[in-house]
C-alpha positions as CSV (number, residue, x, y, z in Angstrom):
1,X,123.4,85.9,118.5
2,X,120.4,83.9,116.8
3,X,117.5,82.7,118.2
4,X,116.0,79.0,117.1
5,X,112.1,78.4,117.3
6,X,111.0,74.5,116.7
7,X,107.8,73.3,116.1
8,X,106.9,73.3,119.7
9,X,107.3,77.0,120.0
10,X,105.2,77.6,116.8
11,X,102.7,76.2,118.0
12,X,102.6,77.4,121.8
13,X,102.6,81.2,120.1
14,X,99.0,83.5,120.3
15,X,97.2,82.7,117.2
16,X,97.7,86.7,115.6
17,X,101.5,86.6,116.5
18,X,101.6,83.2,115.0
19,X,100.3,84.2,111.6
20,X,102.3,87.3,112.0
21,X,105.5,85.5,112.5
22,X,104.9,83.2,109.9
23,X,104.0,85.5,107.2
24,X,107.0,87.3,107.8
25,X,109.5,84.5,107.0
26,X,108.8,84.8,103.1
27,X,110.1,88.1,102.5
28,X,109.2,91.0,100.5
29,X,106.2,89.9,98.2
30,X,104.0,91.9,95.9
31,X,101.3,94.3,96.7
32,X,97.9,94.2,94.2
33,X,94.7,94.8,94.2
34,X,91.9,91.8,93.9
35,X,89.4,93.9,91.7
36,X,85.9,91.9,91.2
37,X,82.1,91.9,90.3
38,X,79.3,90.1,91.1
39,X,76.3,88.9,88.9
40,X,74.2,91.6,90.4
41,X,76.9,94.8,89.4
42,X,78.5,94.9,93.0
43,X,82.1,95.6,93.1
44,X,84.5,94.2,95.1
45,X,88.3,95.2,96.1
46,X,90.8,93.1,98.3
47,X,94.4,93.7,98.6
48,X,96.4,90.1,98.6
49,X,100.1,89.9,98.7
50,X,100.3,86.2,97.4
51,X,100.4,86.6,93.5
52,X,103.3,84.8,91.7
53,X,104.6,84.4,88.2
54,X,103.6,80.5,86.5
55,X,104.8,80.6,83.5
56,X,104.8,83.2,80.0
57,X,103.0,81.0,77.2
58,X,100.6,80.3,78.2
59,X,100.8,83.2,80.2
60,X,99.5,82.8,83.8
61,X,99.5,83.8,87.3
62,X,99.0,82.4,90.4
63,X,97.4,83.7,93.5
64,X,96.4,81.7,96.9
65,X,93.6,82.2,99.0
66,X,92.5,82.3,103.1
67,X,90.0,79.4,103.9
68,X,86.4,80.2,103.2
69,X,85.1,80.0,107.0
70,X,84.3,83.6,106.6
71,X,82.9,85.0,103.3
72,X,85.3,85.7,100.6
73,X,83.6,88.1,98.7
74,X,86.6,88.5,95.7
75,X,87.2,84.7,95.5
76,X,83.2,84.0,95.3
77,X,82.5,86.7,92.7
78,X,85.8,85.1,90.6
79,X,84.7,82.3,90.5
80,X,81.0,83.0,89.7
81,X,81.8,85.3,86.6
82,X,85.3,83.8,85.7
83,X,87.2,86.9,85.5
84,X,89.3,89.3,87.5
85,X,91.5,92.0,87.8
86,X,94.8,92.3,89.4
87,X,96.5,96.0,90.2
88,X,99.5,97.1,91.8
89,X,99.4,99.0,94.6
90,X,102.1,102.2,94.9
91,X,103.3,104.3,97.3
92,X,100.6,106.7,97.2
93,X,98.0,104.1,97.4
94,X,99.1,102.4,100.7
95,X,96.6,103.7,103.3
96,X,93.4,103.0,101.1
97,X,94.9,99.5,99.5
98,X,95.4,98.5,102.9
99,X,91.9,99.2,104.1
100,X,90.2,96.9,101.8
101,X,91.2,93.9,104.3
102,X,88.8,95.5,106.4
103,X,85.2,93.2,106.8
104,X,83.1,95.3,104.7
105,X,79.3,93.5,103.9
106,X,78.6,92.1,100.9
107,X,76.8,95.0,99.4
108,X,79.5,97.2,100.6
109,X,81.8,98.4,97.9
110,X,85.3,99.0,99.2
111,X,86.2,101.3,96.1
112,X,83.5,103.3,97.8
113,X,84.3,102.9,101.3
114,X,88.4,103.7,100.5
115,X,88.2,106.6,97.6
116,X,89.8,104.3,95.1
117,X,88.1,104.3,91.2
118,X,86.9,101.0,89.8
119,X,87.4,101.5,85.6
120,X,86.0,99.2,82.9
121,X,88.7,98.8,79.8
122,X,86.9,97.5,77.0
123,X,84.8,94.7,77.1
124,X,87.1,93.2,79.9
125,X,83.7,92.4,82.6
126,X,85.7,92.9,85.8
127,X,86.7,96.4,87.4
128,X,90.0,97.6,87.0
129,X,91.8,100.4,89.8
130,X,92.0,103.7,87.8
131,X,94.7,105.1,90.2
132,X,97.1,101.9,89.7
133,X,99.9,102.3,87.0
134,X,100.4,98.3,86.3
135,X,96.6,96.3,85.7
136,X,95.9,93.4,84.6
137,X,92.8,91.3,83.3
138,X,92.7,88.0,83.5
139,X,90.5,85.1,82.9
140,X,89.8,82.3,85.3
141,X,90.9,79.0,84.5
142,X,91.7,76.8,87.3
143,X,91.1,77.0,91.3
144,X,92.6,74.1,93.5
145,X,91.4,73.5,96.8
146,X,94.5,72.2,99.4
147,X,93.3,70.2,101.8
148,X,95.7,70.2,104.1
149,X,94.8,74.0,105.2
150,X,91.6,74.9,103.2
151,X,93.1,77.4,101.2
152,X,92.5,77.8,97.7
153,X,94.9,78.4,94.6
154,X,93.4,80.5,91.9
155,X,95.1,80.3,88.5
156,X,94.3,83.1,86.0
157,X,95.4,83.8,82.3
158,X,96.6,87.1,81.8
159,X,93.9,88.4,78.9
160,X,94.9,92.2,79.0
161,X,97.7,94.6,80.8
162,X,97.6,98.2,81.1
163,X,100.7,99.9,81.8
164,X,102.7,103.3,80.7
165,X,104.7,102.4,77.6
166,X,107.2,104.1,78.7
167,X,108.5,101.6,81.6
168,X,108.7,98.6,79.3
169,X,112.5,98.2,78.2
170,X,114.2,96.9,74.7
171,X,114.0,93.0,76.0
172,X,110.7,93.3,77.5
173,X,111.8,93.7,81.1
174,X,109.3,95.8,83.3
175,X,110.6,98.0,85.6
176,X,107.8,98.1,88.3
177,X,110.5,100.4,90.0
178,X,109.5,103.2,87.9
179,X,105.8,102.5,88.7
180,X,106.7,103.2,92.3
181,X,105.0,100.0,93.3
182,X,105.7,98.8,96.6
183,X,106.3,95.3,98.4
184,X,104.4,94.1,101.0
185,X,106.1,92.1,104.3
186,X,104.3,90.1,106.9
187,X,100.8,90.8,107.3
188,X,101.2,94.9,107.5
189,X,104.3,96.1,106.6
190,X,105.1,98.5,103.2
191,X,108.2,99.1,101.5
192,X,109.6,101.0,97.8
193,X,112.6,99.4,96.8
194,X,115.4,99.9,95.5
195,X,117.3,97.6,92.4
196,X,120.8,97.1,93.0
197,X,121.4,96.0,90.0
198,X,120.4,93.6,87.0
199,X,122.6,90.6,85.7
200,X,123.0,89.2,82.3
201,X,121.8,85.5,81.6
202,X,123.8,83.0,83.6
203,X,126.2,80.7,81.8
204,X,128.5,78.0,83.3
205,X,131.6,79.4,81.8
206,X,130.9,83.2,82.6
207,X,131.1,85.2,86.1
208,X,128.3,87.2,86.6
209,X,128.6,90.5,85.1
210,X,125.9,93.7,85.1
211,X,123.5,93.5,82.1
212,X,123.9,96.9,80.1
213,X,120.7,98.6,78.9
């Protein structure tokens, strides 16, 4: 038995179980880590769950806002300095991850507030999460405002990863699975995963068939 909902029962439902609901009809999506600085040294962590892949050369990634009617500490401190840090979140790092959405002030650290370690790699200016096993550092190049909800998308190039070597495969593939990081569904929910399998490169003439490593 399935249930429909049309516009008019979208928008009759409580505001929270509205964005709840909503949120929930993407799916699984990742879990990382916002890490940030400001001009004045004060770090910043926020967990998002909107990153995506935008393409590999030039390499870049994509990662979409809330509206600014409330200060956006992470998206105020990118966009002053111009760079950022993005870390997965694993299964040991749920609880602490997810209390970064918490309104902390703006001269409140959440590293602090949560036990989590902000790391500096290099010269790379923005703080990294020493207890996440995939980071990476990117540089700022483009932020578009959508009008039509207020929301902002951010688009970084990737300038840096850090990773374990040893989860990186012949053709490049990256099994996160190893890393243990975890997906992230509606506003709240965490899950590990598990791969059922991967498939060699589709072709017109060919059934699908497992991709051997």
């Amino acid at each position: 038995m399935s249930f429909r909902y049309d516009r008019h029962d979208i928008d009759r439902m409580d505001q929270r179980y509205r964005a709840q609901f909503i949120n929930s009809l993407a799916g699984f999506k990742s879990a990382n880590l916002v890490g940030t600085v400001d001009a004045e040294g004060h770090t910043n962590l926020a967990i998002v769950s909107s990153v995506i892949h935008l393409g590999a050369n030039p390499p870049l990634v994509g990662m979409m806002t809330r509206p600014r009617t409330v200060e956006r500490h992470s998206v105020e401190n990118l966009l002053s300095t111009g760079y950022y840090t993005l870390n997965h979140v694993s299964a040991d790092m749920i609880r602490p991850a997810h209390q970064t959405s918490a309104r902390y002030a703006r001269h409140e650290s959440e590293f602090e507030h949560t036990g989590l370690t902000p790391e500096y790699q290099g010269d790379f200016p923005a703080p990294f999460v020493r207890e996440s096993r995939l980071s990476i550092g990117l540089k700022l190049r483009e932020c578009k405002h959508l009008e039509i909800n207020n929301t902002e998308f951010i688009i970084g190039e990737i300038m840096t990863v850090h990773l374990q070597d040893d989860v990186v495969r012949a053709d490049g593939y990256v099994d996160i699975e190893a890393l243990e990081s975890v997906t992230i569904s509606g506003l709240d929910s965490y899950h590990r995963t598990s791969r059922l399998e991967r498939l060699a490169y589709a072709k017109p003439d060919q059934a699908p068939r497992p991709l051997e490593e």
